[in-house]
C-alpha positions as CSV (number, residue, x, y, z in Angstrom):
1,X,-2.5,-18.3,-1.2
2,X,-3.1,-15.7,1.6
3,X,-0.5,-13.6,1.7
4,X,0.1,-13.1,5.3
5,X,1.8,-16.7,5.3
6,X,4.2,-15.1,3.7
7,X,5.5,-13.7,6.9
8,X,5.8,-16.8,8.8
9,X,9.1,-18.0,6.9
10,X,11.3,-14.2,5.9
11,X,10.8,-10.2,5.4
12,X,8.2,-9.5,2.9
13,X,8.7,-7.9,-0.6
14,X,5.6,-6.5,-1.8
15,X,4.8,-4.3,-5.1
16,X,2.0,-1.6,-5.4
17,X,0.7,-0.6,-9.1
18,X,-2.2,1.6,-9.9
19,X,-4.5,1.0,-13.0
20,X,-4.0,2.8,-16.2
21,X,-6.1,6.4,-16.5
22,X,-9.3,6.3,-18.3
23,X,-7.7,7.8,-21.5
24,X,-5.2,5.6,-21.4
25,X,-5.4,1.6,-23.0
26,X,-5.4,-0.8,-19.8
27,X,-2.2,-3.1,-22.1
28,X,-0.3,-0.1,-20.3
29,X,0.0,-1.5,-17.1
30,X,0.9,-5.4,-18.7
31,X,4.3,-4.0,-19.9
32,X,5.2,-2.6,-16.5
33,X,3.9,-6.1,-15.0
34,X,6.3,-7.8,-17.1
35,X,9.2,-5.9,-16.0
36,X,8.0,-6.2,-12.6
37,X,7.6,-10.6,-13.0
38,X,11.6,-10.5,-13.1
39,X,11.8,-8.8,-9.8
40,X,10.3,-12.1,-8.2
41,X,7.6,-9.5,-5.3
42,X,5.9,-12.0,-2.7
43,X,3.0,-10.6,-3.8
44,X,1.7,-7.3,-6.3
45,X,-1.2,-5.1,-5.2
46,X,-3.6,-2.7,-7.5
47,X,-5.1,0.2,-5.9
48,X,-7.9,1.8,-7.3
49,X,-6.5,5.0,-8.7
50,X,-5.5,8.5,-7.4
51,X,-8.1,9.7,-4.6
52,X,-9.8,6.5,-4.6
53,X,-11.6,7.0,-7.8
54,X,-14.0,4.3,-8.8
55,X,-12.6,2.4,-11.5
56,X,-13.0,-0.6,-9.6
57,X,-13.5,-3.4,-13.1
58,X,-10.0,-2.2,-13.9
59,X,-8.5,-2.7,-10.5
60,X,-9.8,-6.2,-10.7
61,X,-9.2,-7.4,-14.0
62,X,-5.3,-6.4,-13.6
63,X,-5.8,-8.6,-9.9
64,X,-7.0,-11.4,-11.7
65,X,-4.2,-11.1,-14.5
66,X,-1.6,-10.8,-11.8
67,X,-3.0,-14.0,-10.1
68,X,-3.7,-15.7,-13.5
69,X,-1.6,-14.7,-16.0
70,X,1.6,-13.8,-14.0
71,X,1.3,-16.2,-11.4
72,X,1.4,-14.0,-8.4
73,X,-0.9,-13.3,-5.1
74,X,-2.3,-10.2,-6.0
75,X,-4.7,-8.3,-3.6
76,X,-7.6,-6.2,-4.9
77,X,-8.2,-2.6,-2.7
78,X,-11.5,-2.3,-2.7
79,X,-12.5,1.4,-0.8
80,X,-16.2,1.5,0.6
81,X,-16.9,5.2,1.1
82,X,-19.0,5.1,-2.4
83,X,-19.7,1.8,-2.2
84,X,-23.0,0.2,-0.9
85,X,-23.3,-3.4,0.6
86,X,-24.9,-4.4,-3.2
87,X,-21.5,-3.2,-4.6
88,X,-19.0,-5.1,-2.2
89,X,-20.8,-8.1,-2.5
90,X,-20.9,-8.3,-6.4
91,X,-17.3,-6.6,-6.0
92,X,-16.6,-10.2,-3.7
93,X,-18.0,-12.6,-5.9
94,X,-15.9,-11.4,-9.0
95,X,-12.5,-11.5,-6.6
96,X,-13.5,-15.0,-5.6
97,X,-14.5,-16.0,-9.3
98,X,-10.6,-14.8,-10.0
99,X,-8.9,-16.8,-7.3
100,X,-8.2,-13.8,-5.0
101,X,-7.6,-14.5,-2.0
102,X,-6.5,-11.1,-0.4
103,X,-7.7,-7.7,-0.2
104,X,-7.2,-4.3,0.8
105,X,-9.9,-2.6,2.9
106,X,-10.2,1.3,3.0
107,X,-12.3,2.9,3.6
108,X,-11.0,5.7,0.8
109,X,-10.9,9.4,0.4
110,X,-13.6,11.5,0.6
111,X,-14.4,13.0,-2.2
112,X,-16.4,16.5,-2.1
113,X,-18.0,16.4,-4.9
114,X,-19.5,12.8,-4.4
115,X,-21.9,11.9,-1.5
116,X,-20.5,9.1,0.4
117,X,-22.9,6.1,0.7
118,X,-24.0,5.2,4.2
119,X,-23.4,1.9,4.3
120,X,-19.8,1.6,5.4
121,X,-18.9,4.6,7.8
122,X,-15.4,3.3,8.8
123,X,-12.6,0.3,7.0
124,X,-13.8,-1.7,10.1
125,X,-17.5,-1.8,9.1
126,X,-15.9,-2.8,5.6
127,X,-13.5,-5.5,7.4
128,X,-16.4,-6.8,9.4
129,X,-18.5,-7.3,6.4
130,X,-16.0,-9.1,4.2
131,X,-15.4,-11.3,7.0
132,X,-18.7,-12.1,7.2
133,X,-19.2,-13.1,3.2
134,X,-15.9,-15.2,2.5
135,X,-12.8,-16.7,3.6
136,X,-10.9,-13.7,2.3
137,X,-7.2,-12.4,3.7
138,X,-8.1,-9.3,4.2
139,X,-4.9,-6.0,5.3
140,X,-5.4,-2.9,6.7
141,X,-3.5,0.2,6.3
142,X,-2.0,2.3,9.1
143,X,-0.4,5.7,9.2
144,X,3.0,5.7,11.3
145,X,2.1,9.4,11.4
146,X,-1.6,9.3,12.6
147,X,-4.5,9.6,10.3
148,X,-5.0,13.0,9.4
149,X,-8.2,13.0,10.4
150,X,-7.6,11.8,14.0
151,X,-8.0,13.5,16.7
152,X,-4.2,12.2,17.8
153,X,-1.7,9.5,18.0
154,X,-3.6,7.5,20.6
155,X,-6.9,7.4,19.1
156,X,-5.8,6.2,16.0
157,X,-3.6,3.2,17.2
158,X,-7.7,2.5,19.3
159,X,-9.3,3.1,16.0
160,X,-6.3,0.6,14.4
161,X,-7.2,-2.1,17.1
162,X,-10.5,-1.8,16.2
163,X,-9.9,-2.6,12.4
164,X,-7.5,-5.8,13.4
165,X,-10.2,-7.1,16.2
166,X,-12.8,-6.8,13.2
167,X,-10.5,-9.2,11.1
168,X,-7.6,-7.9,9.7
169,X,-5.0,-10.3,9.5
170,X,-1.7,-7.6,8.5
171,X,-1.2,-4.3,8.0
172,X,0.4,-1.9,5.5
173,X,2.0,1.7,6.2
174,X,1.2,4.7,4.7
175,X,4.1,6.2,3.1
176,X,7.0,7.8,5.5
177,X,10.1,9.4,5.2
178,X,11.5,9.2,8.6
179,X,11.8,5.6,9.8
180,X,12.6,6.6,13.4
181,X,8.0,7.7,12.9
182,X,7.1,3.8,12.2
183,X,9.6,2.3,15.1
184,X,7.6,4.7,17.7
185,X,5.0,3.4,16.1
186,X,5.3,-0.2,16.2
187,X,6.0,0.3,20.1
188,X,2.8,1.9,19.9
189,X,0.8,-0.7,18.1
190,X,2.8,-3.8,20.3
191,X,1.5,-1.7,23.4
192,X,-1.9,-2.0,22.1
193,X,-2.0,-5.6,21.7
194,X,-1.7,-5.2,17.4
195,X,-0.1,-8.3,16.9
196,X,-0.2,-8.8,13.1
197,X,2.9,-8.4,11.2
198,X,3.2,-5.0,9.9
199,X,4.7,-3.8,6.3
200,X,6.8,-0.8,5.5
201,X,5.1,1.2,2.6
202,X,8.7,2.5,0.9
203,X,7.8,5.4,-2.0
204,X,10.9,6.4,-3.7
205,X,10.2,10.6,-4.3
206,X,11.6,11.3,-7.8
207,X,10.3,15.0,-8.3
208,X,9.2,17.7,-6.2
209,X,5.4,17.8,-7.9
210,X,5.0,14.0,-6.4
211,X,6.0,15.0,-3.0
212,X,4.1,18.3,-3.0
213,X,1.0,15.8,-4.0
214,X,1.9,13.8,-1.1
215,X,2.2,16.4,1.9
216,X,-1.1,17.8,0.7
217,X,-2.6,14.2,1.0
218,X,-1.5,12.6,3.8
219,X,0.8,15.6,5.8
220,X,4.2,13.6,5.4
221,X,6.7,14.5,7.7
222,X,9.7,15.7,5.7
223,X,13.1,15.3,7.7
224,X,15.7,17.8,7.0
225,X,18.2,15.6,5.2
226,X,15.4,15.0,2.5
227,X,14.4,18.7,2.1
228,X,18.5,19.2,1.3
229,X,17.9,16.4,-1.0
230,X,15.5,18.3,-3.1
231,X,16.7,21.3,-2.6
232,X,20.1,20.3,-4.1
233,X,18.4,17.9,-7.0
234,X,14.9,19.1,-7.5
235,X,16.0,20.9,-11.1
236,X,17.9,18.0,-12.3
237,X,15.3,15.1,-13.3
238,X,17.8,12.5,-13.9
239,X,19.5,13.6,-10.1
240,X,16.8,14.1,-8.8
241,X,15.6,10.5,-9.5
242,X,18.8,8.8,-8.6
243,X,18.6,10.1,-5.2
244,X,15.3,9.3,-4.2
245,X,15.9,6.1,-5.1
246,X,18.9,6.5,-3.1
247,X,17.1,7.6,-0.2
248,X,14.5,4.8,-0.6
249,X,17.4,2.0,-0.2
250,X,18.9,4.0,2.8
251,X,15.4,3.5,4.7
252,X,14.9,-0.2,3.5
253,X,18.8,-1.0,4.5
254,X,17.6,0.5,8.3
255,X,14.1,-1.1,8.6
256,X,15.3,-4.3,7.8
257,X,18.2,-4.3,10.0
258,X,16.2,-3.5,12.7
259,X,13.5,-6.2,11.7
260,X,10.8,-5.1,9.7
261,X,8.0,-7.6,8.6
262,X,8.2,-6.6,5.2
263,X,8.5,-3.5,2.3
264,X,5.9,-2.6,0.2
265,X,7.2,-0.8,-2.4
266,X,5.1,1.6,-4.2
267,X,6.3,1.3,-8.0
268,X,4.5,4.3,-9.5
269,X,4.3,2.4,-12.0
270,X,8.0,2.6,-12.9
271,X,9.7,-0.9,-13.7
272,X,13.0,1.4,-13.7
273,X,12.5,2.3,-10.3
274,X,11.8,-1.0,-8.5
275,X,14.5,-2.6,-10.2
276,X,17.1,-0.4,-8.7
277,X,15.8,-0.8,-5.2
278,X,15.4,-4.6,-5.9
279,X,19.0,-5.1,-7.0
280,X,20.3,-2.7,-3.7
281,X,18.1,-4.4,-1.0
282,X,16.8,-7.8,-2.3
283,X,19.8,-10.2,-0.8
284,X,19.5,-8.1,2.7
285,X,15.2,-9.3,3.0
286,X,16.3,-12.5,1.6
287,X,18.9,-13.0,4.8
């Protein structure tokens, strides 16, 4: 099933796992899948790994489990800035051979110490592509903060139109902290003619290392009642954890009173985690 039918009948949830490191056996991730099965997601995605590393056999064998084994849509991510039109295509056929339906297209990070292939400069040359070799579902991501590698706010939300004329057919967030930055810019996207329902990306913070990681990735805006929060918390794991889950509800509880599409909740992996924001939130998306 494509998952953007989801949308047609109630507010999305949505579950993001990563693949196991290469030192680590690939069973790993199964355990936290079968925590996560009880939590009933619309639908569980796989990236491929921190900074888009290419581990891509892994990212689709635990799609295909998800879709075959545990009996959910799953979406693949499949980045292109190190892939060539050879890869994609073989990447394709396996993801159709599995059943998948739906997939994620990046165009990934940049890695410095690996030339980018020239086939694919930008997602949309990936979404353009994949439309052109399948009947696939294929989402976007968006940045409610702009890209940090555009030039500014309103030539991103071009460069987003772009990408969902190509053929994307919904969109997920980057991580934010401050809701008030994806209302401004759903405005935006509405004023641009982006009309394809558009999901939340929710990551709870549970320790200051994780959000350091994330400013230096992405340049997330942190609002002053979350830099009290770590402040206050940051030396006491068990606190510390509790409240950024806390502070994860309080932004679901406010994106979907005012109507979101849907939450994607990144899990980190952490069954613990997404069961505490499920219990809090689950009975307000189901409304």
């Amino acid at each position: 099933m494509k998952t953007v039918e989801f949308f047609k009948k109630k507010q999305v949830l949505s579950f993001e796992v990563f693949p196991p490191k290469r030192t680590s056996p690939i069973e790993t991730i199964y355990s936290t899948l079968d925590e996560l099965k009880g939590l009933h997601p619309d639908y569980i995605s796989v990236t491929y790994g921190a900074g888009g590393s290419l581990n891509n056999s892994k990212t689709l064998e635990i799609a295909a489990n998800i879709k075959n084994r545990y009996e959910f849509e799953s979406v693949a991510h499949l980045p292109c800035i190190n892939l060539t039109k050879e890869d994609v295509l073989l990447a394709l056929n396996t993801i159709r051979e599995n059943g998948i339906e739906n997939i994620l297209a990046l165009r990934g990070d940049i890695n410095p110490d690996i030339p980018p292939c020239t086939d694919f400069s930008h997602a949309s040359d990936l979404v353009t592509f994949i439309r052109e070799h399948g009947d696939f579902n294929i989402i976007g991501a968006c940045y409610p903060e702009g890209h940090p590698e555009s030039k500014n706010i309103v030539d991103d939300i071009h460069n987003l139109k772009r990408k969902v004329d190509a053929g994307v057919s919904q969109l997920t967030t980057q991580l934010f902290l401050d809701n008030e930055y994806f209302y401004t810019f759903r405005e935006r996207a509405a004023l641009a003619g982006i009309n394809v329902p558009i999901e939340a990306g929710i990551m709870p913070v549970v320790n200051k290392k994780q959000i350091e990681r994330m400013v230096s990735l992405c340049g997330v805006h942190l609002p002053t009642k979350f830099i009290k929060m770590m402040a206050r918390y940051e030396n006491n794991p068990i606190a510390m954890r509790d409240a950024g889950i806390a502070y994860a509800v309080d932004q679901i509880v406010d994106l979907a009173a005012q109507g979101v599409d849907g939450i994607h909740l990144y899990t980190m992996n952490n069954p613990y985690i997404a069961q505490k924001i499920y219990e809090a939130v689950y009975r307000l998306l189901a409304a």
